[in-house]
Biopython code that builds the backbone (N, CA, C, O; Angstrom):
import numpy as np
from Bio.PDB.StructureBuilder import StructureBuilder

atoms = [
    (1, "UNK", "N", (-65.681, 189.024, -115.613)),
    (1, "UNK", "CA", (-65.402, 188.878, -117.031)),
    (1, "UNK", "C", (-66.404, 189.727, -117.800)),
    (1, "UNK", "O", (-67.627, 189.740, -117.663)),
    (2, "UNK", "N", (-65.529, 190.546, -118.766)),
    (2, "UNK", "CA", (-66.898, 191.063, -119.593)),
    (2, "UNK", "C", (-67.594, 190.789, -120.678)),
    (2, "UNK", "O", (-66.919, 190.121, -121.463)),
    (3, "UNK", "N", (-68.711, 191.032, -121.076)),
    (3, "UNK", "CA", (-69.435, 190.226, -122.070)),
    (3, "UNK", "C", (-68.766, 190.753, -123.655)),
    (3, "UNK", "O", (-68.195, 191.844, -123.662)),
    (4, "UNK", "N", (-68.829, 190.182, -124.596)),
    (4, "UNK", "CA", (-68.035, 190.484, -125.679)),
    (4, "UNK", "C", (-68.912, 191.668, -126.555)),
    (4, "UNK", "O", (-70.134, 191.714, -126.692)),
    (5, "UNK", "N", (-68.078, 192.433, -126.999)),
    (5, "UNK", "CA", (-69.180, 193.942, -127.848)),
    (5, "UNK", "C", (-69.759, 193.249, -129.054)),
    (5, "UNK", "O", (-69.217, 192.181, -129.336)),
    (6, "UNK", "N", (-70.795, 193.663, -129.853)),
    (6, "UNK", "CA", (-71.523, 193.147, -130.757)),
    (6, "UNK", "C", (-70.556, 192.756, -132.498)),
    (6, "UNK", "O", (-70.776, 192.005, -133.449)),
    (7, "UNK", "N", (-69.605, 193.637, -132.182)),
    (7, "UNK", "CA", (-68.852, 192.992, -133.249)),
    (7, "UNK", "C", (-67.797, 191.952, -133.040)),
    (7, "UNK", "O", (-67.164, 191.551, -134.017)),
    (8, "UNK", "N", (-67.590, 191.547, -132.005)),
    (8, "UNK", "CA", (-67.239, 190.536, -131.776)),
    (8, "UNK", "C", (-68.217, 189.266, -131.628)),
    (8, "UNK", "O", (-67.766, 188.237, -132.131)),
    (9, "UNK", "N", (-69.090, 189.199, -131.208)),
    (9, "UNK", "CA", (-70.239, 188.473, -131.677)),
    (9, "UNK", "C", (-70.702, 187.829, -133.233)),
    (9, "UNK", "O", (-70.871, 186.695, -133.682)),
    (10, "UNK", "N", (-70.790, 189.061, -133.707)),
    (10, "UNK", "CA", (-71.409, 188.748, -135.056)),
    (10, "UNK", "C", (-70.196, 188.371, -136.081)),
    (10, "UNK", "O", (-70.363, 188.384, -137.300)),
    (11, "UNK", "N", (-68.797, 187.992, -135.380)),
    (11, "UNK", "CA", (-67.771, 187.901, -136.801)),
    (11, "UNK", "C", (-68.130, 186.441, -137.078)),
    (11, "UNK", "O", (-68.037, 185.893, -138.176)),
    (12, "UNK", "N", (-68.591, 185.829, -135.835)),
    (12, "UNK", "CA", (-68.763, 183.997, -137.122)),
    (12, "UNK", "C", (-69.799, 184.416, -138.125)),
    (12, "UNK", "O", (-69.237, 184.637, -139.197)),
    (13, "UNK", "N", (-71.015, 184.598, -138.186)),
    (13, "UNK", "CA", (-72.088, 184.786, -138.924)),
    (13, "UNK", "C", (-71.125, 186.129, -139.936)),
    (13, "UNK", "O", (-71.338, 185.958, -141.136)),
    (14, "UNK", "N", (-70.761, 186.592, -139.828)),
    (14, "UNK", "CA", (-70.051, 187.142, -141.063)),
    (14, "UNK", "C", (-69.102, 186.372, -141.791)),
    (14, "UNK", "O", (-68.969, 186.705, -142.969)),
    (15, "UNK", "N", (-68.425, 185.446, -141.388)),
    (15, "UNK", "CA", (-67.756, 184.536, -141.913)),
    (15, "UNK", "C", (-68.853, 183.550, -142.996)),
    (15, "UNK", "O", (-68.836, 183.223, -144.183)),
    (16, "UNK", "N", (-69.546, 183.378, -142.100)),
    (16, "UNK", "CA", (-70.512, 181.993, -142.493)),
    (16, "UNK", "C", (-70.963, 183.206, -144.268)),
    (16, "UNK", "O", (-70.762, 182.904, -145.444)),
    (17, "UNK", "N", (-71.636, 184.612, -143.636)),
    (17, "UNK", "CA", (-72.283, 184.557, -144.268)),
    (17, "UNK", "C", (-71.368, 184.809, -146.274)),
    (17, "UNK", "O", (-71.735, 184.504, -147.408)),
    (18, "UNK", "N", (-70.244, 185.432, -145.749)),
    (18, "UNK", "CA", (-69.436, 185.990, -146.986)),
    (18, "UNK", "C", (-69.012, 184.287, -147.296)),
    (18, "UNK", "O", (-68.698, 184.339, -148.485)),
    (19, "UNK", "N", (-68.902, 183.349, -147.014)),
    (19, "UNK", "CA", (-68.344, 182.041, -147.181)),
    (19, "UNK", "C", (-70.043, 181.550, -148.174)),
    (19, "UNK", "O", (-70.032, 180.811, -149.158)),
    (20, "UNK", "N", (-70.990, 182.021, -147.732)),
    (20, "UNK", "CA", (-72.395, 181.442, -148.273)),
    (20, "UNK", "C", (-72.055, 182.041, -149.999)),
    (20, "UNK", "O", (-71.773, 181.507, -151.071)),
    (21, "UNK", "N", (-72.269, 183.398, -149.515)),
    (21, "UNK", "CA", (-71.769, 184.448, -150.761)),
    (21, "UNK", "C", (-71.225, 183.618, -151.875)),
    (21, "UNK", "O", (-71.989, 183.255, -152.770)),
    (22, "UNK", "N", (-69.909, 183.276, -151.889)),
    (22, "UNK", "CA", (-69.001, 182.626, -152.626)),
    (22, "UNK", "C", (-69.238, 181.376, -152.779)),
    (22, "UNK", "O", (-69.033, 180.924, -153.905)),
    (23, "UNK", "N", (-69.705, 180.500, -151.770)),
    (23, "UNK", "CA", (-70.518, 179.673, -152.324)),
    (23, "UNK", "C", (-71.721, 179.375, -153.758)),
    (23, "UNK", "O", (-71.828, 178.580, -154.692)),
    (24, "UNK", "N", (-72.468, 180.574, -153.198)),
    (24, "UNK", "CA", (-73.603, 180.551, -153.948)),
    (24, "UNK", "C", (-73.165, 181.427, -155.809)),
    (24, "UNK", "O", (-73.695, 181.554, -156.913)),
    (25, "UNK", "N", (-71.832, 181.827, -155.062)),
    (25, "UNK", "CA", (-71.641, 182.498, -156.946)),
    (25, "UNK", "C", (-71.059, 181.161, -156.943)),
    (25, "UNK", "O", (-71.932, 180.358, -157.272)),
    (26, "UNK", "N", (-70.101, 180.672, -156.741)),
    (26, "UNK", "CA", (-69.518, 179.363, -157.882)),
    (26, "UNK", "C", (-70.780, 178.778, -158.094)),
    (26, "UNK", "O", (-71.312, 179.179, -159.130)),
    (27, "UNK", "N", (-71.253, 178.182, -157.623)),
    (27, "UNK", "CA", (-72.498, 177.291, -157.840)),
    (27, "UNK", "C", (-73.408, 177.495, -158.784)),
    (27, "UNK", "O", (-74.017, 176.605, -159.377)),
    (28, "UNK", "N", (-73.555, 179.000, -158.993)),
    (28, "UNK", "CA", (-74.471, 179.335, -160.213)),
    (28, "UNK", "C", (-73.621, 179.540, -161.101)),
    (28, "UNK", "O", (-74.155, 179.555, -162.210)),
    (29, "UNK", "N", (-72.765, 179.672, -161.121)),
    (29, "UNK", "CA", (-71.531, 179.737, -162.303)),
    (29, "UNK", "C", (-71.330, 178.571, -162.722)),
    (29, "UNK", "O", (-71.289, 178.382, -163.937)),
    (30, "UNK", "N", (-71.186, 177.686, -161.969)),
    (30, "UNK", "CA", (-71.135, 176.209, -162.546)),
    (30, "UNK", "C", (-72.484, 175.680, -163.194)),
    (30, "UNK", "O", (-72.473, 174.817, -164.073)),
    (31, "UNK", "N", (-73.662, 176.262, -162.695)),
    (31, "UNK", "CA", (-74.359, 175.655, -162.963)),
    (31, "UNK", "C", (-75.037, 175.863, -164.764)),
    (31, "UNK", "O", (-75.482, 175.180, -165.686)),
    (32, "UNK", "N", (-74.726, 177.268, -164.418)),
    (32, "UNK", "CA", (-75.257, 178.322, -165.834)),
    (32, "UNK", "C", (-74.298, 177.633, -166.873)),
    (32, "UNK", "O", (-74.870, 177.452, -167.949)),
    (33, "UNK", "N", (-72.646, 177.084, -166.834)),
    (33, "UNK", "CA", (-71.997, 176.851, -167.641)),
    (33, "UNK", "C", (-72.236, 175.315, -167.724)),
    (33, "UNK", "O", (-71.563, 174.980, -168.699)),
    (34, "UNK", "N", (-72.862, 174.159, -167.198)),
    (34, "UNK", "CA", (-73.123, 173.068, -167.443)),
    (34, "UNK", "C", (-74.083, 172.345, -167.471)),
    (34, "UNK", "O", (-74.094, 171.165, -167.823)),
    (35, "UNK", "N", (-75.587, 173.432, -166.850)),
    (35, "UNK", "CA", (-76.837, 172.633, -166.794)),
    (35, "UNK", "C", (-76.788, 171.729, -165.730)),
    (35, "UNK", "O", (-77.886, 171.430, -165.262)),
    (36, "UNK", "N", (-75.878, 171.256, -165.266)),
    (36, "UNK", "CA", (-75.956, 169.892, -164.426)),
    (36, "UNK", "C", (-76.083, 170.807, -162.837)),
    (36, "UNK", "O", (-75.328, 171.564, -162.227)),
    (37, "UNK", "N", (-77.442, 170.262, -162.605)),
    (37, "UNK", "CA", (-77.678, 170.919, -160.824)),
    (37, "UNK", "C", (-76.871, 170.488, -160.406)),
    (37, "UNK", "O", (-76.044, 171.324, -160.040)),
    (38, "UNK", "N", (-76.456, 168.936, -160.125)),
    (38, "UNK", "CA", (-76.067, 168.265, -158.524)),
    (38, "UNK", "C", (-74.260, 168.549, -159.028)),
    (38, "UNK", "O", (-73.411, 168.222, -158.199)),
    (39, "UNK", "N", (-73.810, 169.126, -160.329)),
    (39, "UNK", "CA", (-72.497, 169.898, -160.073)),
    (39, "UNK", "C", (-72.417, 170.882, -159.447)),
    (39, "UNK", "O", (-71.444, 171.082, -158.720)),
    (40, "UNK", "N", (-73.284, 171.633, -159.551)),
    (40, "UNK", "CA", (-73.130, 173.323, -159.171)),
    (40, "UNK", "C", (-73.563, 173.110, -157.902)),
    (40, "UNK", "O", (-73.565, 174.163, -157.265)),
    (41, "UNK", "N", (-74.098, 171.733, -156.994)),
    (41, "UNK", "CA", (-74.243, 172.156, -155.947)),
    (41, "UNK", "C", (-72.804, 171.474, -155.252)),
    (41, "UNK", "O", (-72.222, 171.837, -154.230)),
    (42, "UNK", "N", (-72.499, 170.480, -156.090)),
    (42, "UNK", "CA", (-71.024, 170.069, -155.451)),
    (42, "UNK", "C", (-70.091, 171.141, -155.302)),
    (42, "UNK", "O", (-69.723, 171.257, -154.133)),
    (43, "UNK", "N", (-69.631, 171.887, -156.019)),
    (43, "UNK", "CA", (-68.961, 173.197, -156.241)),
    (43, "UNK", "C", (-69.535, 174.191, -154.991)),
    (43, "UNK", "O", (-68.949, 174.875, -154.153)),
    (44, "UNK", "N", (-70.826, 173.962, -155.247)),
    (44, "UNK", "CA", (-71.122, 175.528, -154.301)),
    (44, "UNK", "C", (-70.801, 174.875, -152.937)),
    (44, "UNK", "O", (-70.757, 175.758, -152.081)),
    (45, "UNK", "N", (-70.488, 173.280, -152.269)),
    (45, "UNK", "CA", (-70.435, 173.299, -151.297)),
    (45, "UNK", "C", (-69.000, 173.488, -150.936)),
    (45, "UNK", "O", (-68.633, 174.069, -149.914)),
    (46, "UNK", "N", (-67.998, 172.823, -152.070)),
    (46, "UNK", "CA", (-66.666, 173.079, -151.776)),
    (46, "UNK", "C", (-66.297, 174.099, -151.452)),
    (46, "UNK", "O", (-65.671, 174.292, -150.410)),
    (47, "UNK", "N", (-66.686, 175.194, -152.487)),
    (47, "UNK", "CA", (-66.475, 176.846, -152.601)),
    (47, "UNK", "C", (-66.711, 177.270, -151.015)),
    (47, "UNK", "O", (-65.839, 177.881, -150.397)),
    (48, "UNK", "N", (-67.873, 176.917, -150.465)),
    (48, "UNK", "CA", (-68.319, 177.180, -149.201)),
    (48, "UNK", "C", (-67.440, 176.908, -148.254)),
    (48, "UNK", "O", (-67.145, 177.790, -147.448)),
    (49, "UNK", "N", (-66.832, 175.565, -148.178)),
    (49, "UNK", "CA", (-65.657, 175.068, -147.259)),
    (49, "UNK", "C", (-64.612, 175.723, -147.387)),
    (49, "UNK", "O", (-64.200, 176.377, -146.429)),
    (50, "UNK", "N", (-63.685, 175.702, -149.036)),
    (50, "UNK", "CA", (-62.726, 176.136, -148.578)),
    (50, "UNK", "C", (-62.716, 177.735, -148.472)),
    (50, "UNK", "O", (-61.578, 178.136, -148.229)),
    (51, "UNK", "N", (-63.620, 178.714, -148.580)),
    (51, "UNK", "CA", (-63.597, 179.905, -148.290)),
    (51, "UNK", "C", (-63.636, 180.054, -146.896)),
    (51, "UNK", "O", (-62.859, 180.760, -146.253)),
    (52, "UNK", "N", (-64.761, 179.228, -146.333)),
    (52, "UNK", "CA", (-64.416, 179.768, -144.755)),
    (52, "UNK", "C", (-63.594, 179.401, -144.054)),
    (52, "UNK", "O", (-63.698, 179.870, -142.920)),
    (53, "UNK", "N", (-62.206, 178.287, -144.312)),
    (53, "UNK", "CA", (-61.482, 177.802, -143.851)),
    (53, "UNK", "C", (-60.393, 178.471, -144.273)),
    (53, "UNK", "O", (-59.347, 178.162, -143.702)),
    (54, "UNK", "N", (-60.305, 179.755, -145.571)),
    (54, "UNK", "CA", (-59.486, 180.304, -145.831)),
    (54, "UNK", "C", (-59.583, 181.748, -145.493)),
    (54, "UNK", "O", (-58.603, 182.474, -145.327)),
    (55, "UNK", "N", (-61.093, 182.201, -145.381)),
    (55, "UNK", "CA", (-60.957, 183.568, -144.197)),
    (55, "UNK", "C", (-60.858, 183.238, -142.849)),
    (55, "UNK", "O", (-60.368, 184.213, -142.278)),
    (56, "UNK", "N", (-61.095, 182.296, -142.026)),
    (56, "UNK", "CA", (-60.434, 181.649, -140.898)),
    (56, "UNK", "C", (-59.312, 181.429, -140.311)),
    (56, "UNK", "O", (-58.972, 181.677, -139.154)),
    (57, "UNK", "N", (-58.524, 180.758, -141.505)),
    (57, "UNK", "CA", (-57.297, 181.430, -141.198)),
    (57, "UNK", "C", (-56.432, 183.037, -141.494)),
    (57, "UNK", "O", (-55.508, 183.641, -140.948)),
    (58, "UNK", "N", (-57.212, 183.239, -142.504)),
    (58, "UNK", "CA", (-57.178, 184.464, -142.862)),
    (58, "UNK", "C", (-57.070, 185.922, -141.204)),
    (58, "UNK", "O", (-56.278, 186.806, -140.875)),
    (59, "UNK", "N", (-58.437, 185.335, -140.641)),
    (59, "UNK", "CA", (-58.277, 186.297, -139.559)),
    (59, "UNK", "C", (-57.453, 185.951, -138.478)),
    (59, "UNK", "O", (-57.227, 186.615, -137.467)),
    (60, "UNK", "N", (-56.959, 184.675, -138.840)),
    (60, "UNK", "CA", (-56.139, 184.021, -137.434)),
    (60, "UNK", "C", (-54.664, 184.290, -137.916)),
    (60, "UNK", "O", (-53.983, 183.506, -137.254)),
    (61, "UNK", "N", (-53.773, 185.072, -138.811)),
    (61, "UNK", "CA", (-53.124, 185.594, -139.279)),
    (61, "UNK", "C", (-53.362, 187.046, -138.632)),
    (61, "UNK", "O", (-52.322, 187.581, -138.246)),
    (62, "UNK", "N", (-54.307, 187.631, -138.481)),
    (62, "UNK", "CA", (-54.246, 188.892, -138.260)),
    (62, "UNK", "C", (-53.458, 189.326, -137.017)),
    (62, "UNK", "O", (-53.851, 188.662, -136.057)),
    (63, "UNK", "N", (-52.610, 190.087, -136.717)),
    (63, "UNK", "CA", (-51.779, 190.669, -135.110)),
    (63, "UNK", "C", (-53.487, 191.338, -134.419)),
    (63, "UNK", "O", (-54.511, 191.783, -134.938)),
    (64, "UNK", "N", (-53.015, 191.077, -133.013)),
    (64, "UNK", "CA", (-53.954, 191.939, -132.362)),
    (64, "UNK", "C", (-53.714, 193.361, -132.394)),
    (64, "UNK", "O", (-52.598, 193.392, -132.912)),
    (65, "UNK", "N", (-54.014, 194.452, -132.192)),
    (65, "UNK", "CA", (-53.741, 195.695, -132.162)),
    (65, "UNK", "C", (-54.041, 195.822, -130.521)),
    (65, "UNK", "O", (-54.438, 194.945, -129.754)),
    (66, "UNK", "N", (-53.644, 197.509, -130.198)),
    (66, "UNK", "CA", (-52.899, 197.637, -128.502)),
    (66, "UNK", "C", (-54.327, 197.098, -127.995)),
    (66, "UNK", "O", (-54.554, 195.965, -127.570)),
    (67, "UNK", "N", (-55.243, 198.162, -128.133)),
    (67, "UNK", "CA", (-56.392, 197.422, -127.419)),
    (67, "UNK", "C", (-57.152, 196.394, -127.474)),
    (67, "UNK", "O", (-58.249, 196.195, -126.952)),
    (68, "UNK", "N", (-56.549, 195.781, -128.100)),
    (68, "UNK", "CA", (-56.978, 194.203, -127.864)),
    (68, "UNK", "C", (-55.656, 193.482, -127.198)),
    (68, "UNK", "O", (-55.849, 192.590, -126.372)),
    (69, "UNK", "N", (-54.666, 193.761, -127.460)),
    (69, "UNK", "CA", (-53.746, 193.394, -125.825)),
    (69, "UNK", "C", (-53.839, 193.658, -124.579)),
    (69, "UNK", "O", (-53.655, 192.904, -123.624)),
    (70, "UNK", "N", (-54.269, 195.275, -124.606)),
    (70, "UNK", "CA", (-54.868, 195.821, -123.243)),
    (70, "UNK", "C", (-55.875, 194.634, -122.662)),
    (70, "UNK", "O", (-55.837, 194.070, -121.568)),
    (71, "UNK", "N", (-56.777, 194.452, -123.763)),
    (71, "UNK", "CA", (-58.518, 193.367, -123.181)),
    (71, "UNK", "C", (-57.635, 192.026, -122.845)),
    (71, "UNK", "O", (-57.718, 191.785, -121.641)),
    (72, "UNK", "N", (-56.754, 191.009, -123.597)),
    (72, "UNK", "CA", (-56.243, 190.606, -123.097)),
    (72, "UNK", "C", (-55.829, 190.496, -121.683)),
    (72, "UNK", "O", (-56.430, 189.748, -120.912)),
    (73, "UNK", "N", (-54.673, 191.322, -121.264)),
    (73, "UNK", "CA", (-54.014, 191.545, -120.219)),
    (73, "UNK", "C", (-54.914, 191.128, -119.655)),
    (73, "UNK", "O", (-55.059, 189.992, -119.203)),
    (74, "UNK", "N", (-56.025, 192.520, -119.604)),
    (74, "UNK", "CA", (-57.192, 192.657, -118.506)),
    (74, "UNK", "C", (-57.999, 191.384, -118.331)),
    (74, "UNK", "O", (-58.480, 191.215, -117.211)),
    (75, "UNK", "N", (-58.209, 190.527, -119.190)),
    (75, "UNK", "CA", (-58.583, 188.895, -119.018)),
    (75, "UNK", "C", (-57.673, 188.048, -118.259)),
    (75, "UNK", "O", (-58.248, 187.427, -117.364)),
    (76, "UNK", "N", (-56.117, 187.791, -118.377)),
    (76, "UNK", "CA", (-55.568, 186.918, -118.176)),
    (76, "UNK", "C", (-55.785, 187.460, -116.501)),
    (76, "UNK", "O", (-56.102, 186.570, -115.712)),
    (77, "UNK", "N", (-55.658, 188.599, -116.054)),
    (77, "UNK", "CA", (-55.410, 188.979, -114.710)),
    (77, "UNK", "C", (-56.796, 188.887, -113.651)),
    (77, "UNK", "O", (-56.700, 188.719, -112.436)),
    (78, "UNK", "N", (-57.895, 189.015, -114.290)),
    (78, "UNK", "CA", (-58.950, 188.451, -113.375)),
    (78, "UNK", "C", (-58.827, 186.810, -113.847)),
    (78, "UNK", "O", (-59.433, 186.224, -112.950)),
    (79, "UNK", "N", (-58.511, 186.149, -114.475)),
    (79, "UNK", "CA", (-58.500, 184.852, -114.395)),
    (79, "UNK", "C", (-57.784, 183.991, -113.496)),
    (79, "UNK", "O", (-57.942, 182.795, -113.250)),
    (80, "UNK", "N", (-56.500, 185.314, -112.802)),
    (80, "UNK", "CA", (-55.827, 184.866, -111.878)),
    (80, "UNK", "C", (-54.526, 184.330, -112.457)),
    (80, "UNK", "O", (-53.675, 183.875, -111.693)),
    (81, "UNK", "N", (-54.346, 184.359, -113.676)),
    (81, "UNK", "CA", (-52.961, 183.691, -114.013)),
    (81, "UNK", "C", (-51.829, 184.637, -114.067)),
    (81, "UNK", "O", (-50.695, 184.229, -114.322)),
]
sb = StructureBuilder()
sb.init_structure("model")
sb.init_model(0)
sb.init_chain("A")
sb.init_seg("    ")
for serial, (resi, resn, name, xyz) in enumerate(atoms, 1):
    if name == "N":
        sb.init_residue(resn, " ", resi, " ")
    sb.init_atom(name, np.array(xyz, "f"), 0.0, 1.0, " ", f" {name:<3s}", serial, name[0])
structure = sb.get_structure()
């Protein structure tokens, strides 16, 4: 089996981190427009959830392209199936 290339690695922590991103703007947006901290942190956590649950599926929508069917293949067949 081969080990996965570095951009395949680093796509959760890119998720996490563009999901932080958007987090952290609603949150100061809320916060700048109401003064109230423990809103803007309620917001910044929602914002946080449903963004990464919506680029998540977002990439799980995506088709594979050939060479990532090729890597496929080439997985299912040393796995023996």
């Amino acid at each position: 089996m081969t080990t996965p290339d570095k951009r395949d690695r680093t796509r959760p922590a890119e998720m996490l981190g563009l999901s932080a991103v958007f987090g952290l703007f609603t949150g100061l947006v809320v916060f700048m427009a109401t003064r109230d901290l423990m809103l803007g942190l309620i917001f910044a956590g929602v914002a946080f959830i449903v963004s990464l649950v919506v680029i998540a599926m977002l990439t799980l929508a995506v088709r594979p392209d050939k060479n990532e069917l090729l890597d496929l293949d080439e997985q299912d067949r040393e796995a023996g199936h």
